[in-house]
C-alpha positions in Angstrom: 15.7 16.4 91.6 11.8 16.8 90.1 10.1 13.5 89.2 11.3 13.3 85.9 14.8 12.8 87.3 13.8 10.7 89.5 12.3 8.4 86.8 15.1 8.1 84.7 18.0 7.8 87.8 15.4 5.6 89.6 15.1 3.4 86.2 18.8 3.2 86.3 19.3 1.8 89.8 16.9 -0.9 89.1 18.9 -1.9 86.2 22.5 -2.0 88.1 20.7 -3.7 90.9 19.4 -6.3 88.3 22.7 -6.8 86.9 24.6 -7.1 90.1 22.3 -9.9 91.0 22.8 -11.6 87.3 26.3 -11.2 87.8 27.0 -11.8 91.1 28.3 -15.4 90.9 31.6 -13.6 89.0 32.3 -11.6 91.9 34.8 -13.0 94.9 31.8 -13.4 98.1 34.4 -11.5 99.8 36.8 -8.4 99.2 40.7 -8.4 100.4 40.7 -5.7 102.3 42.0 -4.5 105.5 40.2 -2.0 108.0 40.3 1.3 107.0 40.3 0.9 103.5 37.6 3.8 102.9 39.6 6.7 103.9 41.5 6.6 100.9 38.6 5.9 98.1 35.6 8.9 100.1 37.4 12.4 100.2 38.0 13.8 104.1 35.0 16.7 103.5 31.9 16.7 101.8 31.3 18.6 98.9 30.0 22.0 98.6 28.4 21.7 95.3 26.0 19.3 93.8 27.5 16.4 91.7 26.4 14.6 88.7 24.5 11.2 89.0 27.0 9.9 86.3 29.8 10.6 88.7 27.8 9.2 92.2 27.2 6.1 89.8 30.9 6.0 88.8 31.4 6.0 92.0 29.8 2.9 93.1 31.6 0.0 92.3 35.3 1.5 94.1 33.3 2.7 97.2 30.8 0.2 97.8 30.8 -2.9 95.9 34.5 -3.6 96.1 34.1 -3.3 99.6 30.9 -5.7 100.3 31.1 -9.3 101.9 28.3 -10.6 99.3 25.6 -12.1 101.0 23.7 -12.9 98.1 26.5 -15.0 96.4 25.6 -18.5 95.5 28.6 -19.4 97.7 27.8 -17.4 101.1 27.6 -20.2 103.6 28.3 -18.1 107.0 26.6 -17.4 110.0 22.6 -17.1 108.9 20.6 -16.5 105.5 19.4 -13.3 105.2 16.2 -12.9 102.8 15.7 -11.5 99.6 13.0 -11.3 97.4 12.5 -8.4 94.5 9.0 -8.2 96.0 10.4 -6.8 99.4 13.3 -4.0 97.3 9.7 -2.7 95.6 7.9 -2.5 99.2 11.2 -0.5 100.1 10.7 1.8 97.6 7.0 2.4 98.3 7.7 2.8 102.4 10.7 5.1 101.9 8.9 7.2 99.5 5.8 7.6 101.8 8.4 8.5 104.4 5.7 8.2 107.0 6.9 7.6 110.9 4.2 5.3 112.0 4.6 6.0 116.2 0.8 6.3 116.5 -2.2 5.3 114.8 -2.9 9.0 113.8 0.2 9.3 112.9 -0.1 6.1 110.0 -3.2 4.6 110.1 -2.6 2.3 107.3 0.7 2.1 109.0 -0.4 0.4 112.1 -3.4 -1.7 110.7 -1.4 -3.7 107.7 1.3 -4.1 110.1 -1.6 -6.1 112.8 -2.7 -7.7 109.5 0.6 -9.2 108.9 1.3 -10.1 112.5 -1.9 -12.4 112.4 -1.1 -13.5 108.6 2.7 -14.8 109.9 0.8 -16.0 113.4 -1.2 -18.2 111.5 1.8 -19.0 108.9 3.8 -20.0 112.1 1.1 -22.0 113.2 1.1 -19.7 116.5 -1.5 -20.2 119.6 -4.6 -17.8 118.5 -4.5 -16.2 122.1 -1.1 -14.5 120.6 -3.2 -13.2 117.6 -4.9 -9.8 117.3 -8.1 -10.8 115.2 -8.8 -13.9 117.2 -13.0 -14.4 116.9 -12.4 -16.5 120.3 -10.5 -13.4 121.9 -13.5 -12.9 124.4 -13.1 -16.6 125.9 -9.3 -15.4 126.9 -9.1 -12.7 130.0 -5.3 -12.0 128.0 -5.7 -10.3 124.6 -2.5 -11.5 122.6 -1.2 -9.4 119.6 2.7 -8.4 118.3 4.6 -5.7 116.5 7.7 -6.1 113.7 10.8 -4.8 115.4 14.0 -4.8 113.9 15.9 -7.3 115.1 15.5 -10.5 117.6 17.8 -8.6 120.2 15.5 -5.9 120.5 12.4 -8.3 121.2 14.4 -9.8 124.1 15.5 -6.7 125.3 12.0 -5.1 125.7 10.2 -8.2 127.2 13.2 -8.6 129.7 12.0 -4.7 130.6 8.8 -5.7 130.4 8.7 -8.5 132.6 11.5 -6.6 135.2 8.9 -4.1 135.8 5.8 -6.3 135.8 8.1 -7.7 139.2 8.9 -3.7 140.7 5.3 -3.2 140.4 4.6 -5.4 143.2 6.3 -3.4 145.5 8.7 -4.1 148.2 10.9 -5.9 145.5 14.9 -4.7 145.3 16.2 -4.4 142.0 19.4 -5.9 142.8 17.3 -9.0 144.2 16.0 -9.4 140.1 17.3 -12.6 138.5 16.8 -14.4 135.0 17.3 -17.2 133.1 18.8 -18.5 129.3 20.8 -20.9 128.1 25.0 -21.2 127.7 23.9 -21.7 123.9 21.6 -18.5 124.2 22.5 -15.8 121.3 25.0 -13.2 123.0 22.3 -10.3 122.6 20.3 -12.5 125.4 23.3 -11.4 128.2 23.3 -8.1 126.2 19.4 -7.9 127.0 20.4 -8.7 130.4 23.3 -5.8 131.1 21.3 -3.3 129.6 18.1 -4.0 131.6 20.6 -4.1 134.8 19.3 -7.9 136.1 21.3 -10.6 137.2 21.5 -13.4 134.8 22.0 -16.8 135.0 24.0 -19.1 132.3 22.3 -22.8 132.5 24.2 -25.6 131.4 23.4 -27.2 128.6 23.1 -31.5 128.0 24.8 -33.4 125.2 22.5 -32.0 122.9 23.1 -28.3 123.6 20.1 -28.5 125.1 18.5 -26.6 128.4 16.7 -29.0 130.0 13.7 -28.2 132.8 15.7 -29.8 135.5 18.6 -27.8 134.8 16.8 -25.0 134.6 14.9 -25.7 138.2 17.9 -26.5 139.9 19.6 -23.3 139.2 16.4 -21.2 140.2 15.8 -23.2 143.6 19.2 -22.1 144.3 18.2 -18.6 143.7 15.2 -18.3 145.5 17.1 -19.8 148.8 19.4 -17.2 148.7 16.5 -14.4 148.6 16.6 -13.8 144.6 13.7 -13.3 142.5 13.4 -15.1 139.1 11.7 -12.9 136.8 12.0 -14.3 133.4 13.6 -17.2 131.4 14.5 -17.1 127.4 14.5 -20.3 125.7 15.9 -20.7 122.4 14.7 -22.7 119.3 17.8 -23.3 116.7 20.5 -21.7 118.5 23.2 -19.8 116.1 26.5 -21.6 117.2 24.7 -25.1 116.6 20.7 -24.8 115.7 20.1 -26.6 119.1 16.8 -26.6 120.4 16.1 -26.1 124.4 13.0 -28.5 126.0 10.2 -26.4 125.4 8.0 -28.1 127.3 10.2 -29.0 130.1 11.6 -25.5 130.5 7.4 -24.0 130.2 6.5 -25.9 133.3 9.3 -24.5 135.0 8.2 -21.4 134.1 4.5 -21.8 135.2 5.1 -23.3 138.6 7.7 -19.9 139.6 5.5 -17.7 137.8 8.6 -16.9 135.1 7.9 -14.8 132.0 9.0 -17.5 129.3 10.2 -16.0 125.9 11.1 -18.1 123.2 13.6 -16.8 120.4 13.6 -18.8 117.5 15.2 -15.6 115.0 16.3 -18.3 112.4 14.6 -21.9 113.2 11.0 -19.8 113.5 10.5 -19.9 109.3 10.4 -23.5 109.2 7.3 -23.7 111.0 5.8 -22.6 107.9 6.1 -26.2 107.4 4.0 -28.4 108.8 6.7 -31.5 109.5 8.7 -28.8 111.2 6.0 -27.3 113.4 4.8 -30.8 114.5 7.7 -31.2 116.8 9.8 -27.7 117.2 5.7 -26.2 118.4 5.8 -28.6 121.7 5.3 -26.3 124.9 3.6 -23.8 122.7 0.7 -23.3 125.1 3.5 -22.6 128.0 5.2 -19.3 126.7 4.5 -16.1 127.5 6.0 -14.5 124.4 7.3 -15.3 121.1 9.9 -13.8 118.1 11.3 -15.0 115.0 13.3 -13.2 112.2 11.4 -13.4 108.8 13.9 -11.4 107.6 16.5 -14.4 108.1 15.0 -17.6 106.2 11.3 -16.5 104.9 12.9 -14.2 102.0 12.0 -11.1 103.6 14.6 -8.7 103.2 16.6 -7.0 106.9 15.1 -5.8 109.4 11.9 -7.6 109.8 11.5 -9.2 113.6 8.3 -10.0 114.8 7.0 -10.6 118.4 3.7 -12.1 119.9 3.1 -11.5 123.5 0.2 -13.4 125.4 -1.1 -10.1 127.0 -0.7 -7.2 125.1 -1.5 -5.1 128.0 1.2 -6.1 129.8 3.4 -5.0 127.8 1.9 -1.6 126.3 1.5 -0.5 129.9 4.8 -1.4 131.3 6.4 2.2 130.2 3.5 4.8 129.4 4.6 7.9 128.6 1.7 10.4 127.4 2.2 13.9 126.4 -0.5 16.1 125.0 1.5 16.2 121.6 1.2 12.3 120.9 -2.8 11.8 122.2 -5.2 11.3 119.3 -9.0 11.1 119.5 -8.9 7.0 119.0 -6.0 6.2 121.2 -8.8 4.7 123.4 -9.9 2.2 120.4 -6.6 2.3 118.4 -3.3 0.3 118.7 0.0 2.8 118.7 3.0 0.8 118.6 5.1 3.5 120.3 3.8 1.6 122.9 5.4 -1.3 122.0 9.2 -0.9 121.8 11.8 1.3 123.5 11.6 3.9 120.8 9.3 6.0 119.3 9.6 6.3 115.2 9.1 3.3 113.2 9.1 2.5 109.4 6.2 0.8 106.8 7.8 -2.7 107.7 4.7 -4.5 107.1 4.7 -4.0 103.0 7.1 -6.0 103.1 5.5 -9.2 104.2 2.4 -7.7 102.3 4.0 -7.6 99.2 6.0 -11.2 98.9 3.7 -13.2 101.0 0.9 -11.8 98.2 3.6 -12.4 95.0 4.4 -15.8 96.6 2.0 -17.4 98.4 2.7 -20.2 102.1 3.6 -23.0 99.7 6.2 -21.2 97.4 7.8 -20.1 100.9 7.9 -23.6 101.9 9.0 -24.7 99.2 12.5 -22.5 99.6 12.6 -23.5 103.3 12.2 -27.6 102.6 14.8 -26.2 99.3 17.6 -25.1 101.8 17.0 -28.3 104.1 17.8 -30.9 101.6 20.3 -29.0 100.0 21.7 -29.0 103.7 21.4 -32.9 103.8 22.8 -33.1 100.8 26.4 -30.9 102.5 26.0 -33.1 105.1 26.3 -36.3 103.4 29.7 -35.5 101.2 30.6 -34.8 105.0 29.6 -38.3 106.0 31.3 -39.8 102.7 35.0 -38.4 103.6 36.5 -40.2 106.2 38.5 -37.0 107.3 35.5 -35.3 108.6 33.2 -36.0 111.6 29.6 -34.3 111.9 29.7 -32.2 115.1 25.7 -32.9 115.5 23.0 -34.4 113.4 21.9 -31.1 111.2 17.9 -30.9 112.5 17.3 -28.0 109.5 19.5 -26.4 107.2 22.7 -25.4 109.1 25.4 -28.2 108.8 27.9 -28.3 111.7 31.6 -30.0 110.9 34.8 -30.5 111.4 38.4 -32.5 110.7 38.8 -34.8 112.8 41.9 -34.5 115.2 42.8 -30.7 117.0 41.0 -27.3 117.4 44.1 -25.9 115.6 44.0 -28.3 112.5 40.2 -26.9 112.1 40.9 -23.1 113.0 43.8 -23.6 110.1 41.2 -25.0 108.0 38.8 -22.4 108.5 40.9 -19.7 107.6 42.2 -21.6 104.5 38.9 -21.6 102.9 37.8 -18.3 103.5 40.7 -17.0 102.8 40.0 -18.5 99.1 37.5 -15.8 98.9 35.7 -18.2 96.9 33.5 -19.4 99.4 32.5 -18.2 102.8 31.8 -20.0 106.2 31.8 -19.0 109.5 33.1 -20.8 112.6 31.8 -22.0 116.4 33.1 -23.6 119.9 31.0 -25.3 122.3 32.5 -27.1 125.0 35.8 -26.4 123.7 35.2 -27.9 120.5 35.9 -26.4 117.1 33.6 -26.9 114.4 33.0 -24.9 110.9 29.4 -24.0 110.0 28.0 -24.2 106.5 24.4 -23.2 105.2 22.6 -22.4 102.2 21.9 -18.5 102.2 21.3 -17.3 98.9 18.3 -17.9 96.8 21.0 -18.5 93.7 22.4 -21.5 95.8 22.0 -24.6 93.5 23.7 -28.1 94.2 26.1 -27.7 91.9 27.2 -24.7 94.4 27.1 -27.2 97.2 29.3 -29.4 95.3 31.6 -26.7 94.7 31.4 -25.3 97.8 32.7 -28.8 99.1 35.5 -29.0 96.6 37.1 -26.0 97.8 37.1 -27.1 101.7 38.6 -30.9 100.5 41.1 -28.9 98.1 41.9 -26.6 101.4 43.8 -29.7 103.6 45.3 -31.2 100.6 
């Protein structure tokens, strides 16, 4: 292919992308399938010839799009939003056509620098302490120099700074591994415990109030009973908006805790962390702030940034860049001394232009058009929630704090898990499902940036017409 073809196939993608998005609403959100589907529409061996881009486009709708849950469809109301704007598919383009692998600063300088750019542009966005910032003119008040890196996903972030902070605890010496203990919540997103087995350190479940909280109390309690029993607590992740219920842990109760042990505090807040954009939000989810030792969101969840885009601060970038130096000749560069490489910075070593991203929409958009979507998806969120209040058949499991709405029948687990499968087997709309405590409850929020109220109100019509 020689730039000309590229122009005319690259023209013609853009337009099929346009019109799947114009006509997505006519599509089912998800297909009628069963697992395996694919082996019967992609051929057993690849071909030996070159084909035609009229047949790879012929091709498209049988092997992909027939087979996609759509989670741009004005009636995708499961699990999390995941962003979207044209300003990020056009950043794609540019970073996959550059092609650069941006391990070192020598390696992409403009790489490495837009990406610290954006990491203070979102700090500040986020309303984030400015000793987690890299261009903070106060920086030489602080003996810590803060600073963060775009990973890929909020599982990763936790993972690393559980490595992080596990060998911040070896490096004292005399220390056994198996002795190695940490902390999160019974609400805490499954990759937490995943973070944990990986990083091989004991992990401790803390119960949760009536809230779904973790409280500080809870949280000493358990470690008191560690540290008699010759353990060593190494690091606690809190969570702000957890996924089965947007419950939020006592940030401030939980950061004291963590200061008087001397515990690594991380906070993830993958989906809740966009609505600190907003400053009603970040009044009261920002509380114990000044307490945590690092920090991640998922822009690529709620601030229209398209997947993967997860970003994390750390207090002390040092400690974290140093943790697991490994420096042969053929990745040294003259600035290295000067110059932040992000190989540094995660567990592996290549890393795509994820910063253009945030470049591109946060420049096409502007803070208050983002704010605008996130206060959009709230009240439309409200608005669920009250034709949940207004039907006497249905209880609110809790009081929806931002956009995700938590419900059920009232009466049995069984009526709700009948319920559940019902609706999405409708294919009309789709929700996902959650259990705390042994309590069934269907989840509903606004994903897509097509999502208007009448969607809502048809979204609701199929889940009353579902138990009739």
């Amino acid at each position: 292919m020689d730039t000309e073809e590229f122009r005319k196939v690259g023209y013609r993608m853009i337009d099929y992308v346009a019109n799947y998005f114009e006509n997505l609403k006519e599509r089912n959100v998800t297909p009628p399938l069963e697992p395996g589907f694919m082996r019967q529409r992609v051929p057993t061996t690849p071909n030996d010839d070159p084909e035609e881009w009229d047949e790879i486009f012929n091709d498209i709708e049988d092997v992909v799009m027939d087979g996609m849950t759509h989670w741009h469809h004005p009636n995708f109301h499961a699990y999390f939003p995941t962003g979207h704007s044209w300003s990020c598919v056009l950043a794609d383009i540019l970073s996959t056509s550059i092609g650069c692998i941006g391990f070192t600063w020598e390696s992409a300088p403009s790489c490495t620098e837009l990406e610290m750019s954006m990491v203070d542009w979102v700090g500040q966005m986020i309303g984030l302490p400015k000793e987690f910032l890299f261009l903070n003119k106060d920086n030489e008040k602080f003996k810590q120099h803060g600073g963060g890196i775009i990973q890929t996903s909020a599982s990763e972030c936790t993972l690393f700074t559980l490595l992080t902070a596990k060998r911040l605890k070896l490096n004292e010496g005399n220390i056994n591994e198996s002795d190695l203990v940490c902390y999160t919540s019974e609400q805490a997103h499954s990759s937490v415990q995943k973070a944990a087995m990986l990083a091989n350190v004991l992990m401790r479940m803390v119960k949760t109030d009536e809230n779904d909280s973790m409280r500080g109390s809870s949280l000493e309690q358990v470690i008191e009973e560690d540290v008699r029993n010759g353990l060593k607590p190494i690091y606690t992740c809190a969570t702000l908006g957890t996924t089965a219920s947007c419950s939020f842990d006592d940030l401030e109760e939980i950061g004291m805790v963590c200061k008087k042990y001397g515990i690594w505090l991380h906070v993830d807040a993958a989906f809740a962390g966009s609505a600190l954009i907003c400053p009603e939000y970040h009044s009261w989810m920002s509380r114990g702030f000044d307490l945590m030792t690092s920090f991640c969101f998922n822009p690529h969840k709620w601030m229209l940034i398209n997947f993967d885009c997860s970003m994390l601060w750390v207090r002390d970038k040092d400690v974290l860049t140093k943790a697991f130096v490994v420096d042969p000749a053929y990745l040294k560069h003259d600035n290295q001394a000067l110059a932040v490489d992000y190989r540094h910075w995660q567990i592996g070593l290549g890393r795509r232009f994820r910063s253009l991203k945030l470049w591109f929409t946060i420049r096409r958009l502007g803070v208050k058009q983002i704010q605008e979507w996130i206060r959009l998806t709230i009240d439309l969120g409200k608005q669920f929630e009250a034709m949940v209040k207004k039907d006497d058949r249905f209880e609110l499991y809790n009081d929806a704090k931002l956009s995700l709405v938590c419900f059920r029948l009232k009466g049995s687990n069984e009526k709700n898990e009948i319920l559940y499968k019902k609706v999405n087997n409708t294919r009309k709309i789709f929700i996902s499902q959650s259990k705390i405590k042994d309590v069934y409850f269907l989840r509903f929020v606004t994903c897509s940036r097509l999502t208007k109220i009448e969607d809502i109100e048809f979204a609701w019509n199929v889940i009353q017409t579902c138990i009739e």
